[in-house]
C-alpha positions, 0 to 999 in steps of 0.5 A: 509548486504542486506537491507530490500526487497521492500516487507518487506519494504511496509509490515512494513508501511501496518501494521502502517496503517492497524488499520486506514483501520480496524476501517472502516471494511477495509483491505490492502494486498501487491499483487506485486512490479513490478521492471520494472516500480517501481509500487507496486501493492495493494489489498483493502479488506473489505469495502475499496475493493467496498468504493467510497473514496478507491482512495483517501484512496490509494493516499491521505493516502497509496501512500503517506506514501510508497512513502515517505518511500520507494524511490524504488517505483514510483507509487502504483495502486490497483486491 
């Protein structure tokens, strides 16, 4: 059996933390995952798109729990 695709993967996590990002206004989407340089690629929305606390939304909270979970991914950056 194939296991789970990075995508299916990140997309099981966002939707955990998606009502955290909600409360606020707030909205993550998966954009990427680029193989090569094992970066996951992410699109903050709603408020959390122009918040001054939206990089530590995406490293205190987001990268965390997708590199915890999903050892594939080195890092994860935002457009």
């Amino acid at each position: 059996m194939k296991s789970k695709s990075i995508r299916l993967q990140v997309e099981e996590i966002l939707q955990k933390l998606k009502p955290y990002l909600h409360k606020d206004g707030g909205d993550v989407e998966y954009v990427r995952f680029e193989e090569e340089t094992r970066t996951l690629v992410l699109r903050l929305t709603g408020n959390c798109a122009d918040c001054p606390m939206s990089m530590m939304t995406l490293r205190g909270g987001i990268e965390r729990f997708i590199l915890k979970y999903i050892p594939e991914v080195r890092r994860v950056e935002k457009v």
